[in-house]
C-alpha positions in Angstrom: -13.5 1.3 -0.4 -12.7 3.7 -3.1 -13.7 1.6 -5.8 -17.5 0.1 -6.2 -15.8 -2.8 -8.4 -14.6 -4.6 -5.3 -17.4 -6.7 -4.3 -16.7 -6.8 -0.6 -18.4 -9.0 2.5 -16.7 -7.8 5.5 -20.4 -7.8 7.2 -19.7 -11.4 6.8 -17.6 -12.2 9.5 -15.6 -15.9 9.7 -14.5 -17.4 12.3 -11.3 -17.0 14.0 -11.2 -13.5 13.2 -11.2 -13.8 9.4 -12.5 -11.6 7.0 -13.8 -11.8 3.3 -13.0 -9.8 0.2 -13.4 -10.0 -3.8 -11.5 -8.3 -6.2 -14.1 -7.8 -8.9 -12.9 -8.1 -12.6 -13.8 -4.8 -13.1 -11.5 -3.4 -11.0 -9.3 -0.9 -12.5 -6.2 -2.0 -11.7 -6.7 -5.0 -14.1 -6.2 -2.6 -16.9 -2.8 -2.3 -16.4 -1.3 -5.2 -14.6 -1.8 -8.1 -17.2 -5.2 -7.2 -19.1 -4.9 -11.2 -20.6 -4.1 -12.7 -17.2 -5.6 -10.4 -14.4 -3.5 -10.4 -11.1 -4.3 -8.6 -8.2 -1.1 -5.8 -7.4 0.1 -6.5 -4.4 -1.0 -3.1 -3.1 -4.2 -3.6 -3.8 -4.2 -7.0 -1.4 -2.5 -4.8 0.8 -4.9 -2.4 1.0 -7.9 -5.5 1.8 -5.7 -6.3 4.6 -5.5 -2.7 6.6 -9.3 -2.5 5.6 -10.1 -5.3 7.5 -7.6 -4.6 10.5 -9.5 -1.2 10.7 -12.7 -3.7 11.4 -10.5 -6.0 13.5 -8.9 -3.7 15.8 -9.1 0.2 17.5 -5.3 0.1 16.9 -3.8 2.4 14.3 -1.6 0.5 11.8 2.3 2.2 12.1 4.1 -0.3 9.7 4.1 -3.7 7.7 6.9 -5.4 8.6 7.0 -7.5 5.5 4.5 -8.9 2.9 5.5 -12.4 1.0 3.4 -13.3 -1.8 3.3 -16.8 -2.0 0.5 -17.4 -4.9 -0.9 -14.7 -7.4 -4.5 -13.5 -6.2 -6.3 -13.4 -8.9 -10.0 -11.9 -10.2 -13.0 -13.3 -8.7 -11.8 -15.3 -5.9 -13.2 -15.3 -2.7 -10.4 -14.5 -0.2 -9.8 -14.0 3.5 -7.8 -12.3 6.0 -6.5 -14.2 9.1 -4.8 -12.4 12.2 -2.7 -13.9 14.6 -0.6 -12.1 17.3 2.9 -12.6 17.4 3.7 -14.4 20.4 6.4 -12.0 22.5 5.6 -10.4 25.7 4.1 -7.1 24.8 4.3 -7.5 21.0 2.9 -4.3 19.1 3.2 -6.8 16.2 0.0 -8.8 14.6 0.9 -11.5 11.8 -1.7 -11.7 8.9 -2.1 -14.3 6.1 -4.4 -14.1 3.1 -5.9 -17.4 2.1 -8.6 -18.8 -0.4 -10.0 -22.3 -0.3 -8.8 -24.4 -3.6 -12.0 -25.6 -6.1 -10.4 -27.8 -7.9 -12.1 -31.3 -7.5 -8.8 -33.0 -5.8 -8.3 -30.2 -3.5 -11.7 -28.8 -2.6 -12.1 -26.9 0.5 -8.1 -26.8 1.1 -7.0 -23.3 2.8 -4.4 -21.7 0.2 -2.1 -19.1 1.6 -1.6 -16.4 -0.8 -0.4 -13.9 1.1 1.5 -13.6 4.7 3.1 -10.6 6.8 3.3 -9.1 9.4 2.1 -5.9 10.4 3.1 -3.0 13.3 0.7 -1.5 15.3 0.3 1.3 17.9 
């Protein structure tokens, strides 16, 4: 990480291959991209994603495929990063999804999917 604002747990490992990050508040790009309502840029998410592939795999990632944001990621939230392989015979292709867990009291402990793509590998 370039940036000692992200608070980061990928020591942490979840199961089924997920892993944890934090955009910290105090991250710069919050300056710029809606200082009264902090979202997370999309490249920033992005970038979570191939850090934690480079933990998940030895394979070098060629290309995303595609990246649809489905929710905004916001400051302070605990996310994770799922991958799943796409099934096809000798697929160089991994699908990823970016959830959180909702805290409102209704909803509490539900996976939200903020994120989902797919990714190309070597």
């Amino acid at each position: 990480n370039t940036y000692n604002t992200i608070a980061d747990t990928t020591a942490d490992t979840m199961p089924n291959n997920d892993y944890s990050f934090t955009i910290a508040n105090t991250h710069p790009c919050f300056a710029g991209h809606f200082p009264d309502n902090p979202v997370v840029p999309g490249a920033v998410v992005l970038e979570q994603v191939i850090l934690k592939w480079d933990i998940f795999s030895k394979h070098k990632i060629l290309s995303i495929d595609f990246a649809k944001f489905m929710q905004p990621v916001l400051a302070d939230i605990s996310c994770f990063v799922c991958f799943n392989p796409v099934k096809a015979r000798h697929s160089a292709k991994m699908e990823f999804v970016v959830k959180t867990l909702a805290t409102s009291v209704a909803e509490r402990g539900k996976e939200i999917i903020l994120c989902k793509g797919r990714l190309v590998h070597d």
